[in-house]
N, C-alpha and C positions, 0 to 999 in steps of 0.2 A: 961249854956253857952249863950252869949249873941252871937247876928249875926246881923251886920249892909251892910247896901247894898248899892250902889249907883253908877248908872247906869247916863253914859253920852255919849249919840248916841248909838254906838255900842261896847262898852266899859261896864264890870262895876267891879267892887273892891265889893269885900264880905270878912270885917274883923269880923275875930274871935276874941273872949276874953272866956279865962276859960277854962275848960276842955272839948277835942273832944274824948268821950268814947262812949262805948254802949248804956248807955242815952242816951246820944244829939248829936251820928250821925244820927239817923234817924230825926231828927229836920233839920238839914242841909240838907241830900238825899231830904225832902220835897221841902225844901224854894229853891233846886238849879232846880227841877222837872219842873215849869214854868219861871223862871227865865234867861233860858239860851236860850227862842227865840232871834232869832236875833242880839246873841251876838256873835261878833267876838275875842273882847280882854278880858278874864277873868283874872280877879288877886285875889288871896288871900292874904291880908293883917293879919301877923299870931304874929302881933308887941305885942299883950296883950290873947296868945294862951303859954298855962302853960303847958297841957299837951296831947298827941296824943295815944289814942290806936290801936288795927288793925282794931277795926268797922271805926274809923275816918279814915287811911289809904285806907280803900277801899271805901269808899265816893270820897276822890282826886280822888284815879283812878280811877274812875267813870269818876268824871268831864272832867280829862286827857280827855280817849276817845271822850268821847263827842266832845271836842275840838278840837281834834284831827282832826275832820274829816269835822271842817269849822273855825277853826280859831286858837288860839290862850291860854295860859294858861302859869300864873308864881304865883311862890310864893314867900314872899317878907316877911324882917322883923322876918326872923325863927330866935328864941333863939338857944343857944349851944344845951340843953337836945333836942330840938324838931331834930335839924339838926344832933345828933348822931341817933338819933331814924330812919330818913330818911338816914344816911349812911348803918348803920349797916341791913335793910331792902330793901339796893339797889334803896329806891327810887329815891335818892338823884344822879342814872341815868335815872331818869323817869321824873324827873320832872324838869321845867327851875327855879331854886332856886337862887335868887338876893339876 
């Protein structure tokens, strides 16, 4: 899985490509670890993100919280399989899905 970031003020977009599974959520849980001082608006950009297991599901909500409690979190760009994976798992009330 690849993970690109980019941070503008208090803003940043973190897009995924590839598979978010058992591997490469804890890749992500790291890169979001210092990442998330000072940010208010988080977006995940998920436009080249193929597929989501429950280790990547509990990474978002992860994030959610965090957000939750000084700013801001959406997710942008979900394909069809990812956005039945977030229906069928309820996330898709948890999260703000554009």
């Amino acid at each position: 899985m690849n993970i690109e970031k980019k941070k503008t003020g208090d803003s940043l977009v973190i897009s995924l490509e590839g598979k978010l599974n058992n591997s490469t959520a804890p890749q992500l849980e790291a890169e979001l670890q210092g990442s998330l001082d000072g940010i208010k608006d988080l977006t995940f950009d998920l436009s080249d993100l193929v597929y989501i297991s429950s280790a990547g599901l509990r990474v978002l909500l992860l994030a959610q919280k965090k957000m939750n409690a000084k700013g801001n979190m959406k997710v942008k760009n979900v394909c069809d399989e990812i956005m039945e994976i977030f229906e069928d798992t309820g996330f898709s009330s948890i999260l703000t899905i554009e």
